[in-house]
C-alpha positions in Angstrom: 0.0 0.0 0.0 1.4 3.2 -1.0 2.3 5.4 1.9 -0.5 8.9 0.8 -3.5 5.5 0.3 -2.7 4.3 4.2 -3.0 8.2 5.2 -5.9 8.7 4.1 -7.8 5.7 5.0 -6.6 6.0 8.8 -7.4 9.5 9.0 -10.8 8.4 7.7 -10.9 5.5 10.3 -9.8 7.6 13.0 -12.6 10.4 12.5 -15.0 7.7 12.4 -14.2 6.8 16.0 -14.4 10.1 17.1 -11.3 11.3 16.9 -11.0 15.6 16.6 -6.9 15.2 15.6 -7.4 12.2 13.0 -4.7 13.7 10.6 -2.4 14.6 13.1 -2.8 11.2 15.1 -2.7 9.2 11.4 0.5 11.3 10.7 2.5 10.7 14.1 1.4 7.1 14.0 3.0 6.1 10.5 5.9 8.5 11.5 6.5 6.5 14.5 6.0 2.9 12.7 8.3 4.0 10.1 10.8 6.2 12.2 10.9 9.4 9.9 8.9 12.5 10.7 6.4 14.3 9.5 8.6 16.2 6.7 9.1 12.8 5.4 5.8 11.8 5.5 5.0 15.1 2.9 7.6 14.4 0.8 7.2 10.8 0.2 3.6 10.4 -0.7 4.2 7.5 -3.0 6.4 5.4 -0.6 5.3 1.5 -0.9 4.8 -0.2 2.8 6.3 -3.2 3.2 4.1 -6.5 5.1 6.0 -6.0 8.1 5.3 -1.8 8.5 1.6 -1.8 7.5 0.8 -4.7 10.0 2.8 -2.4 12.8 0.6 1.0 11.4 -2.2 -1.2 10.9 -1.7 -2.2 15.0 -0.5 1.1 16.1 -4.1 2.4 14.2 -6.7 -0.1 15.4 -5.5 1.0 19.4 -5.8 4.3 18.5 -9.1 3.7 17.1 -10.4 2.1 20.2 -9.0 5.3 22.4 -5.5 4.4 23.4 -3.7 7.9 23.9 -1.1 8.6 21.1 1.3 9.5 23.5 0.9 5.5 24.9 1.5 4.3 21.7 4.5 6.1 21.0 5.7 6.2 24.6 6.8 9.5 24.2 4.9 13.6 24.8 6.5 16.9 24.1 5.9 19.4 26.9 7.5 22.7 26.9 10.6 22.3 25.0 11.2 18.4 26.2 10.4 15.5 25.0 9.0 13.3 27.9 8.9 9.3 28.1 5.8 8.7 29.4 3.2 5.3 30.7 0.3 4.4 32.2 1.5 5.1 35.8 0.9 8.3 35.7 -0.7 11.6 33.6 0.3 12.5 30.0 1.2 16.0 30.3 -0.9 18.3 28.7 0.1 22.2 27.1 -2.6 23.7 29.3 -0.2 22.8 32.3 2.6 25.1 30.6 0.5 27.9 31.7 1.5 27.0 35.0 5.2 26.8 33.7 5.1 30.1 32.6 3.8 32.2 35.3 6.3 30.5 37.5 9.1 32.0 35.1 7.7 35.1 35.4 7.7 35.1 39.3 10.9 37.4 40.8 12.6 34.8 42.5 16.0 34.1 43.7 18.5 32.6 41.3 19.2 30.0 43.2 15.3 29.9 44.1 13.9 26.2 46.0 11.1 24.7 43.9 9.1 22.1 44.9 6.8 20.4 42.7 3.9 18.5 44.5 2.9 15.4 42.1 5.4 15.5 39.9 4.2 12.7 37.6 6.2 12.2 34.4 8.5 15.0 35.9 7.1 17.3 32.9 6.9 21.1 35.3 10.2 20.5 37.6 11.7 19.5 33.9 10.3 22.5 32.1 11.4 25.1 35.0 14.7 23.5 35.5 15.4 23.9 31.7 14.9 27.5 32.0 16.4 28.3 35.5 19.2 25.9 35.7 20.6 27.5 39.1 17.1 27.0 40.5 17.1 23.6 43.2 13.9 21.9 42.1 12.6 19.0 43.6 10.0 17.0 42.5 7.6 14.3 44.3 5.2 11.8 44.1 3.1 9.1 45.8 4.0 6.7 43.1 7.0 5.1 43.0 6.9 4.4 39.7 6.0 8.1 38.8 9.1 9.0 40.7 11.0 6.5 38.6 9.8 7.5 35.2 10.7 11.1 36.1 14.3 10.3 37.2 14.4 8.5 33.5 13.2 11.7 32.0 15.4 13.7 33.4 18.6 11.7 32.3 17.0 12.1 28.4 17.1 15.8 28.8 20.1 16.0 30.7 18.8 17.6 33.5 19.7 15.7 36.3 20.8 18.5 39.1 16.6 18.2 39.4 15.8 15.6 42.4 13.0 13.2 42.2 11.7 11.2 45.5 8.7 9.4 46.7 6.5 11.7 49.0 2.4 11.7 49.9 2.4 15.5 49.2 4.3 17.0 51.7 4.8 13.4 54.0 8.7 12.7 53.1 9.2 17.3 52.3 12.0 19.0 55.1 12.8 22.6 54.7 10.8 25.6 53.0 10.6 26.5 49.3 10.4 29.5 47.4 8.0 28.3 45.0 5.4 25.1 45.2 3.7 24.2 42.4 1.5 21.3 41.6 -1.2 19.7 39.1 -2.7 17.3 41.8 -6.3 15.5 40.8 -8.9 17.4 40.8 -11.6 15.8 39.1 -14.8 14.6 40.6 -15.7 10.7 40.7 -18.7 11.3 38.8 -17.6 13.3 36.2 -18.3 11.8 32.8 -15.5 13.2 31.2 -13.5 10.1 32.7 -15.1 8.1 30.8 -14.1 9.6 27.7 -11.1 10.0 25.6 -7.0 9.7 27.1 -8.1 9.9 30.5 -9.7 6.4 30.3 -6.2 4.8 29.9 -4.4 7.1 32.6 -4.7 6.1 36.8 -7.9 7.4 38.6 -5.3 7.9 41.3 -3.7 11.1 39.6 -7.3 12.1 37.8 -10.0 11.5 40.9 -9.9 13.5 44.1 -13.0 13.4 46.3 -15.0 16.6 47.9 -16.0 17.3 44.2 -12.7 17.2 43.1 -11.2 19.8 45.8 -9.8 17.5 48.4 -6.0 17.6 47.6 -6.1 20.8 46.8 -7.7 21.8 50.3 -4.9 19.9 52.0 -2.3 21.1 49.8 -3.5 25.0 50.7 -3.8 23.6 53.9 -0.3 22.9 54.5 1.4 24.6 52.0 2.3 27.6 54.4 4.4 25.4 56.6 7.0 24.5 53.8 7.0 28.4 52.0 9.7 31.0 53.3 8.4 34.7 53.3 7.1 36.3 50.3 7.3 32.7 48.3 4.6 31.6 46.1 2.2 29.3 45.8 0.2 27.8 42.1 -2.2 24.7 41.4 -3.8 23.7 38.2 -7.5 23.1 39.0 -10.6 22.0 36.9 -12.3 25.4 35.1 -15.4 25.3 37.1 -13.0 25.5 40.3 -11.0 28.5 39.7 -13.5 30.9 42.3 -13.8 28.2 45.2 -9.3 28.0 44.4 -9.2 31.6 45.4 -11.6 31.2 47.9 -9.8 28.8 50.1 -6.2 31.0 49.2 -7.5 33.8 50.5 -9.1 32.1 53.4 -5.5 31.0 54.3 -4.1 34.5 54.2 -2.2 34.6 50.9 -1.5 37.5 49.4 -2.3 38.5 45.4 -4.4 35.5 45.2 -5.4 35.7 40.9 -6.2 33.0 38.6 -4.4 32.1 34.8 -6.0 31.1 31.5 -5.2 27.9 29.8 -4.9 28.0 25.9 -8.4 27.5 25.4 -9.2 30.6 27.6 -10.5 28.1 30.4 -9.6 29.5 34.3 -6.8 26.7 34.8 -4.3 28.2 37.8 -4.7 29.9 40.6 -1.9 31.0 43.2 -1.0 33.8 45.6 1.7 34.6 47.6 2.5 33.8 51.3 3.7 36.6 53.3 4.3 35.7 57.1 4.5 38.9 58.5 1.2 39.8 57.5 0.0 36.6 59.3 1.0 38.0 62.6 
């Protein structure tokens, strides 16, 4: 089959099944199979597949058909300016997170600034900072010891390993205090149906589902945030879009200061944060 004829009948599978990206999934799929990139792909429209690499696209195709994240397939998601290895022990990082990202770079801190990142998953936001601010000590954590374990092996593939990974329950293994803690924690509800639809049905409830409609991690990471910040440092969270108000609620009701909340791409309310100032909390 020539290489333009596969194309065009997986994009057509693939929108079939749903998909909103069938091109762009059909494209990164043969790319993969065939190890050349897109650029290729363009320029070689009347390649011939051999048996061996349309029974791999054909494979590749039929999981992505019945749902199973590209980034699975390939084992691989670019975040930032990284390319992260990623699996299903943890969350495929998403651009909306780089929101959070880039408000942190934006933040007057130290150069030789502590960052903690709470949840740390593939290791995609202590990655992304640490790329940008390599004098900054960021440490990054996680409940799941495979988590932790994928985002040491990510941080070898983009030679950044002054960044520490361990295994924590939020702030259960954290000593000392930080000038910036960020996290993406869970934040959806248990009965929200968008879990049963598209990537997140292949990624852990455990790093999706939080309960209190969502808001319990968060509350407890609010909660005892304060203990681990030094004066004047910040605190930001990724949250679900309908949370943003109650996020700046329960900042505010803490005592930090310049509580605000960012935009993802899409426009959606995505992170909120403030700052911590303990001599106002005399």
């Amino acid at each position: 089959m020539l290489l333009e004829h596969w194309l065009l009948e997986a994009r057509q599978a693939l929108e079939s099944s749903g998909s909103d990206s069938a091109r762009l999934d059909a494209e990164i799929l043969l790319g993969f199979a065939l190890n050349k990139n897109r650029t290729w792909l363009y320029t070689h429209p009347d390649y011939s597949l051999t048996s061996a690499e349309l029974a791999k696209t054909n494979e590749l195709l039929a999981q992505r058909v019945q749902g199973e994240p590209i980034a699975h397939l390939i084992g691989e998601r670019d975040f930032w300016s990284l390319s992260l290895l990623v699996d299903a022990s943890t969350l495929i990082p998403r651009p909306d997170t780089e929101t959070l990202v880039e408000w942190a770079l934006e933040l007057p801190l130290l150069a030789n600034a502590r960052v903690l990142d709470l949840g740390t998953g593939t290791g995609a936001i202590a990655l992304a900072l640490a790329s940008e601010q390599p004098s900054w000590q960021v440490l990054g954590v996680d409940k799941s010891p495979a988590a932790v374990e994928l985002a040491l092996k990510n941080s070898h593939k983009n030679k950044l390993t002054r960044v520490e990974f361990k295994t924590s329950d939020w702030f259960s293994q954290i000593e000392g205090n930080f000038d910036l803690i960020v996290s993406n924690p869970p934040y959806i509800d248990s009965q929200d149906p968008h879990l049963s639809q598209g990537d997140v049905r292949f990624e852990p409830p455990s790093a999706l589902v939080a309960e209190q409609q969502g808001l319990a991690d968060i509350i407890h990471i609010i909660d005892q945030a304060p203990q681990y910040l030094r004066d004047q440092a910040w605190l930001l969270i990724e949250h679900g879009y309908q949370q943003a108000k109650q996020v700046r609620q329960l900042l505010t009701a803490k005592g930090f200061q310049q509580v605000q909340t960012r935009s993802d791409l899409g426009g959606q309310p995505r992170i909120s944060g403030g700052q911590w100032r303990m001599l106002r909390q005399s």
